[in-house]
C-alpha positions as CSV (number, residue, x, y, z in Angstrom):
1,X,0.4,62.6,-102.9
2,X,-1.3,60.6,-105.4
3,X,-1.7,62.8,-108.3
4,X,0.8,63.3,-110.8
5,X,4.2,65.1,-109.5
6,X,3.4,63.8,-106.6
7,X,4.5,61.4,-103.6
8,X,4.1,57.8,-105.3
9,X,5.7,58.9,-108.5
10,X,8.6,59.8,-106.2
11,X,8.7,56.3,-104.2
12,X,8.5,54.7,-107.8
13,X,11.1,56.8,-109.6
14,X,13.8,55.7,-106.8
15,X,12.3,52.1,-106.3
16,X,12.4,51.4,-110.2
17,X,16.1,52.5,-110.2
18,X,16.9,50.3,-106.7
19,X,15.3,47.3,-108.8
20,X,17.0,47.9,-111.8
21,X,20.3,48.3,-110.4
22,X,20.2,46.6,-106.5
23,X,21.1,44.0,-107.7
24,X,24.8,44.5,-108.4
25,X,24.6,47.1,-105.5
26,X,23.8,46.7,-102.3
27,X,24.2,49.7,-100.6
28,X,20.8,50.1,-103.2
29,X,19.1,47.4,-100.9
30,X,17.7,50.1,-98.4
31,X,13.8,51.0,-97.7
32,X,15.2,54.7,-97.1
33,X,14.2,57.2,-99.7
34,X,17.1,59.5,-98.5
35,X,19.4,57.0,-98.1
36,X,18.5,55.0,-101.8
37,X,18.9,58.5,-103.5
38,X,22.0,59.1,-102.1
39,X,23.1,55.7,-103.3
40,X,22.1,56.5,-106.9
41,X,23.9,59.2,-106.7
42,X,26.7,58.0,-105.6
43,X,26.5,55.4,-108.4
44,X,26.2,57.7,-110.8
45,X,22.5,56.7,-111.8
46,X,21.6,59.9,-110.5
47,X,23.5,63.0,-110.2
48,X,23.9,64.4,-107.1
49,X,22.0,67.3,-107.8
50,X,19.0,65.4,-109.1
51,X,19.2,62.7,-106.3
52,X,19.0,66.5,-104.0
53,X,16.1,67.6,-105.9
54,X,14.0,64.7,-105.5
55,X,14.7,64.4,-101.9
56,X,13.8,68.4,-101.7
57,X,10.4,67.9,-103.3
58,X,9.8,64.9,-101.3
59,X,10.2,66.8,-97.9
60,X,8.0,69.8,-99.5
61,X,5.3,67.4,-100.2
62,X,5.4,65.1,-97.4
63,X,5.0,68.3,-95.4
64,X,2.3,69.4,-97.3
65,X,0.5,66.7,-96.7
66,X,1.1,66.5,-93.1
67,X,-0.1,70.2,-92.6
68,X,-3.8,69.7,-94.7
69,X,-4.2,66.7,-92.6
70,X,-3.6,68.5,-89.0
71,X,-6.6,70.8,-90.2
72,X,-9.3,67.7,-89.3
73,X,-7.3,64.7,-88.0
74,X,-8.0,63.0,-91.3
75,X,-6.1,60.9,-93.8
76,X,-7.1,63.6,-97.2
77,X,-4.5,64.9,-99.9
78,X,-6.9,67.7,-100.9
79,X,-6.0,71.1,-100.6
80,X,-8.1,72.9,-99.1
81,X,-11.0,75.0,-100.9
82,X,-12.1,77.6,-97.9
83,X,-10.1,81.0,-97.6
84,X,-9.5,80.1,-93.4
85,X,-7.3,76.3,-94.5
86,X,-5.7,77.9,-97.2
87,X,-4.7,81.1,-94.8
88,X,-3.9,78.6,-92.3
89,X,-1.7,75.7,-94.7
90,X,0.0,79.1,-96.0
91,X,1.1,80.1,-92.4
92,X,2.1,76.8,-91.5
93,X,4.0,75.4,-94.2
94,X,6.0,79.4,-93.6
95,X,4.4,81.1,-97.4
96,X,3.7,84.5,-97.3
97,X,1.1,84.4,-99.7
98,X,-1.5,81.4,-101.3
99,X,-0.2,82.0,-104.5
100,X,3.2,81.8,-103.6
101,X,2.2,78.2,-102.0
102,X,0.2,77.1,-104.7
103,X,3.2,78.3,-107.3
104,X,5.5,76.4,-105.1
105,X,3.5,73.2,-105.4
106,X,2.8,73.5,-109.0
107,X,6.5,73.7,-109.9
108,X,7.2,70.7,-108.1
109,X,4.7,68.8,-109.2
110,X,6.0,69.7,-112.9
111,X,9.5,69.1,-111.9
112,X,8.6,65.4,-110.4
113,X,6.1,64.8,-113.3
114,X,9.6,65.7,-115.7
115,X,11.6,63.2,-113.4
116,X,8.6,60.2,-114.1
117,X,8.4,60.7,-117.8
118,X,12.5,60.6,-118.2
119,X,12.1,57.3,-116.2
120,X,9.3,55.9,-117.6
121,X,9.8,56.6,-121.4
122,X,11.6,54.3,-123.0
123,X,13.4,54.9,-126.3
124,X,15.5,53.0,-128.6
125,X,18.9,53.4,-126.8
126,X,17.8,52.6,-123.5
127,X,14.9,49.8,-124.2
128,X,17.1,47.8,-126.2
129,X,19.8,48.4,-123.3
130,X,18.0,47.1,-120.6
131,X,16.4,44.3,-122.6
132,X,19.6,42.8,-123.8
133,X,21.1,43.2,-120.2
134,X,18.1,41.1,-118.6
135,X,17.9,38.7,-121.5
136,X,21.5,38.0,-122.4
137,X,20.4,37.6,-125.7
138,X,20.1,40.1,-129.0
139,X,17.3,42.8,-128.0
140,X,14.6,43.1,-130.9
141,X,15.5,45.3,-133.5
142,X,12.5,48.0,-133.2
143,X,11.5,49.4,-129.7
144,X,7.5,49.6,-129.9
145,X,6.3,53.5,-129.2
146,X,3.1,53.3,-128.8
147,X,0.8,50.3,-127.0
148,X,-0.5,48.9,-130.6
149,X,3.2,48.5,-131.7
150,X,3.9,46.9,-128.5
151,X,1.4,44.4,-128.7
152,X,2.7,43.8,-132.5
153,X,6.0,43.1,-131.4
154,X,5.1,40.9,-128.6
155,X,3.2,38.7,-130.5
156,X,6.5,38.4,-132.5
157,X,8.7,37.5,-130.4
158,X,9.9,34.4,-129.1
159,X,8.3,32.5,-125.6
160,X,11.7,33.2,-124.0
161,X,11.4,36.8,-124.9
162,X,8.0,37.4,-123.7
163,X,8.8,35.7,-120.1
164,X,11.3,38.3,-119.7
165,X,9.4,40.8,-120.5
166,X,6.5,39.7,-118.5
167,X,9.6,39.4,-115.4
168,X,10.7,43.3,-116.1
């Protein structure tokens, strides 16, 4: 849930796109993961078969975790370490096998980790995109890569520049 690939980094993935685009869509205005995706999708910020991944994984985890924490009543996101819980998290969440289950959480943790760092990295294209679309102004003409270059161009750009950027 809290590790990479995992819950939050789906919540975010979809809330980052509502906020980005909700604006000029409302039917993105919604707390509903299922109904948000399906939104993006519809608006072409997803496709539909990403928008049905996401929401596949979701239900796979969200499951997950609701099966390790029927073992004791408690609020964990560990999987469990003795031979019994796995044997018995396997059953219930329908795998024949723990390495089938553990395979099957694996991959989507990779495949959610894959949809996070499309979102999250930002290149020249889309950075200078979204920058000229909240500033209505002419982006900067280098997108910083790494954190030092970041902080370099910060520094050089203007006040009204670095408000918007502290707004995104």
């Amino acid at each position: 849930k809290l590790g990479r690939g995992g819950i939050r980094e789906i919540e975010f993935l979809c809330q980052c796109l509502q906020l980005v685009y909700g604006g000029q869509n409302k039917q993105l205005q919604t707390p509903y993961l299922k109904t948000a995706l399906c939104a993006l999708a519809q608006a072409e910020h997803l496709s539909v078969r990403q928008a049905d991944e996401i929401y596949q994984h979701y239900v796979f985890l969200r499951n997950v975790e609701n099966a390790i924490q029927m073992f004791d009543d408690q609020q964990t996101h560990q999987v469990p370490s003795s031979e019994l819980a796995q044997t018995s998290l396997m059953r219930l969440l329908n795998f024949t096998s723990w390495q089938d289950f553990t395979n099957q959480l694996s991959t989507t943790r990779q495949r959610i980790q894959q949809y996070f760092d499309q979102l999250t990295q930002f290149n020249e294209t889309s950075s200078t995109h979204i920058i000229s679309k909240i500033s209505n102004t002419s982006a900067p003409k280098a997108i910083p890569n790494t954190l030092g270059d970041h902080y370099k161009l910060t520094n050089e750009l203007s006040q009204e520049h670095q408000l918007i950027i502290s707004k995104m």
